[in-house]
N, C-alpha and C positions, 0 to 999 in steps of 0.2 A: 553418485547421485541415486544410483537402484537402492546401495545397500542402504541408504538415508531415507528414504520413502520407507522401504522396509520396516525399518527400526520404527519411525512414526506412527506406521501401521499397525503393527506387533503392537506396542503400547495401547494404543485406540483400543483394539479389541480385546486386550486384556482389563481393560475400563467397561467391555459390554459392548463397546459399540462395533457395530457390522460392519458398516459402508463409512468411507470419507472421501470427501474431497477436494482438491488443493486448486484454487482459484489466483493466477496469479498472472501481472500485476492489475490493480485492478485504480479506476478513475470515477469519476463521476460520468463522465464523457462514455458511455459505453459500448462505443465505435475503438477504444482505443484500449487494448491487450486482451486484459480476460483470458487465457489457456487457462485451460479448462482438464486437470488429471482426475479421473475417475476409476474409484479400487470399491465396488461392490455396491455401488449402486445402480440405479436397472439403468441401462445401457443405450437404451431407445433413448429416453431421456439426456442424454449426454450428447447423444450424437445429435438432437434437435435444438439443444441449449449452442455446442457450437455453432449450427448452420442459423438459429435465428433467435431462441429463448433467451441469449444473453440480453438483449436487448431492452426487454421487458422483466429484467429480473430485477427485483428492490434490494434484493439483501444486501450486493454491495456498496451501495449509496447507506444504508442503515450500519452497516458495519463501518465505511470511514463517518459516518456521524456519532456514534457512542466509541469506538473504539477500546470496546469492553464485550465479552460474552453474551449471546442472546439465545432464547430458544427465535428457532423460524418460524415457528406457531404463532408467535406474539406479535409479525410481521405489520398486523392491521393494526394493535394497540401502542405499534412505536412511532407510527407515521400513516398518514392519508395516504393510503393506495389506488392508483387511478385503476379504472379498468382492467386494460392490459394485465397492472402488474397484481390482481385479483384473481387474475382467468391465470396466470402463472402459478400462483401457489395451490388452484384448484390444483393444477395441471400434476403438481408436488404431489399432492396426497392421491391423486389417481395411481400415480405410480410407483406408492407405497412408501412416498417420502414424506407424510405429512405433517413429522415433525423432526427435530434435528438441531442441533448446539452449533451456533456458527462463531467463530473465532478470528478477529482482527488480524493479523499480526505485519510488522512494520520490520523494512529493513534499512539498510544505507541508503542516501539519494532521494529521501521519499518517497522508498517505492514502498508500497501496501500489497497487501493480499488478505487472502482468509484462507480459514478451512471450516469445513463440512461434516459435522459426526452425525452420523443419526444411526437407523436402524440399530436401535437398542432396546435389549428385551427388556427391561422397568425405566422408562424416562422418569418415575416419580422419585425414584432413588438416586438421583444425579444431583445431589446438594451441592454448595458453597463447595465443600473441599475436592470435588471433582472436576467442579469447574477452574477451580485456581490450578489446579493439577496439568488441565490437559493445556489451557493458557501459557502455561511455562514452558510446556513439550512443544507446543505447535510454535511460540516465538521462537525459540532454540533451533527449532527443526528449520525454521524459515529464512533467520538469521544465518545460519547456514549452506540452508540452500542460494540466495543472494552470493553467499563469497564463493562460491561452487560456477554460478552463470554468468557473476557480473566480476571477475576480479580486479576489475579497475576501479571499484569502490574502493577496496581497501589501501589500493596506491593513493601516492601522497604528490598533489600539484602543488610544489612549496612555492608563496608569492613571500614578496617580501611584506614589512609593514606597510608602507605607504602605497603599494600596489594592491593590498586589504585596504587599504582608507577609500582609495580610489575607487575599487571593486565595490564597496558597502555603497557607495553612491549612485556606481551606476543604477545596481538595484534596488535601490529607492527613486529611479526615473530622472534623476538629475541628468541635464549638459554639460558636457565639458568644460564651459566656460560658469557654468554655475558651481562647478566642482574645485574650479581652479580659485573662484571665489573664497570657496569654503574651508576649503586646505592653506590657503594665501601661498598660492605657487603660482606660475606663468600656464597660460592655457597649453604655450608648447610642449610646456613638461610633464599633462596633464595627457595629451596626444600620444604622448610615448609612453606613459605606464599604461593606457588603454590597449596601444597595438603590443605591448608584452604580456600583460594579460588577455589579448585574444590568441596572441601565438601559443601559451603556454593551455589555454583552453581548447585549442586548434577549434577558435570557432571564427565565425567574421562578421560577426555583428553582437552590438549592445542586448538582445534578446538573449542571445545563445552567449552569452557571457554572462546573465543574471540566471539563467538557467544552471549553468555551470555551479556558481553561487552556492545556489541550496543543493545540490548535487552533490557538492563535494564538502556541504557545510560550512561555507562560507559566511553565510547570512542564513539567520530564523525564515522558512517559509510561514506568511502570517503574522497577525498581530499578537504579543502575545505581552501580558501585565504581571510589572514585579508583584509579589506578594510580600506586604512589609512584615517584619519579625516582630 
């Protein structure tokens, strides 16, 4: 894990940039993950972002909405800033972060994060091909770090087919008796692929089974439209 931080970091300031930071995982809900690693930016800062600044911070609600590279300067021109999250990005350039490339990156399960570059001596000189640059390094690096913390992403819950058919309906909120419908089976049999896929999900209810779902990429999280050829 250090030597892998490392190596992202190395890279980063071989690009210019001073400070980064790795935000991870990160929700809309901003009660829920958010760790917070900080490599050279001011520190006061960090330690106030953990104890209460996450809370009022926009970028990563803006970062899972474009899921593509931003400056944090443009924070006001991506989206209505309430308040709060106004008096936060002062709060950034008080502390010598007032601007800085913020970076999406997704891993297994749906989990999300970003990273942090700033503190760079020419931000005018950070074109296209920098940005597509550090995008590739921070997914890779991110991607990584997930099979590092989470190794049970990469393990395989194998269902069979018809406990997928099953499965695909739960998480579309169907009942058992609506599903037993849909498959033209008996609801009994319908009962028993549900308690084998909660055993094999070691979960105990329909929730924490469609959860599972998009977790281990059973089911698209969201709507999402073919595009015809």
């Amino acid at each position: 894990m250090l030597a892998l931080r490392r190596e992202t970091l190395a890279f980063a300031r071989a690009r210019g940039f001073g400070g980064t930071y790795f935000l991870t995982p990160i929700a809309r809900d901003s009660r829920e993950g958010r760790v917070l690693t900080n490599i050279g930016f001011d520190e006061l800062w960090a330690r106030a972002y953990r104890w209460y600044l996450h809370r009022v911070d926009p970028l990563p609600d803006i970062a899972l909405e474009r899921a593509a590279p931003f400056r944090w300067s443009q924070a006001a021109q991506l989206r209505d800033l309430s308040p709060e999250e106004q008096r936060y990005m002062a709060i950034l350039a008080r502390r010598g972060m007032a601007d800085g490339l913020i970076i999406p990156t997704f891993g297994p399960g749906s989990r999300a994060g970003l990273v942090g570059l700033g503190l760079h001596r020419d931000f005018a000189s950070i074109g296209p091909e920098t940005e597509l640059e550090m995008q590739l390094v921070s997914q890779a690096s991110y991607q990584r770090y997930c099979e590092l913390i989470a190794p049970e992403f990469g393990s395989e819950t194998p269902l069979s087919q018809r406990e997928m058919d099953v499965l695909y309906w739960i998480a579309q909120g169907k009942s058992n008796a609506a599903i037993a419908t849909i498959l033209e089976i008996s609801a009994a049999t319908v009962d028993t692929y549900v308690r084998r896929i909660f055993k094999k999900f070691d979960v105990t209810d329909r929730v924490g089974a469609a959860l599972a779902a998009v977790r281990y990429g059973y089911v698209i999280a969201g709507e999402y439209r073919q595009v015809s050829q």
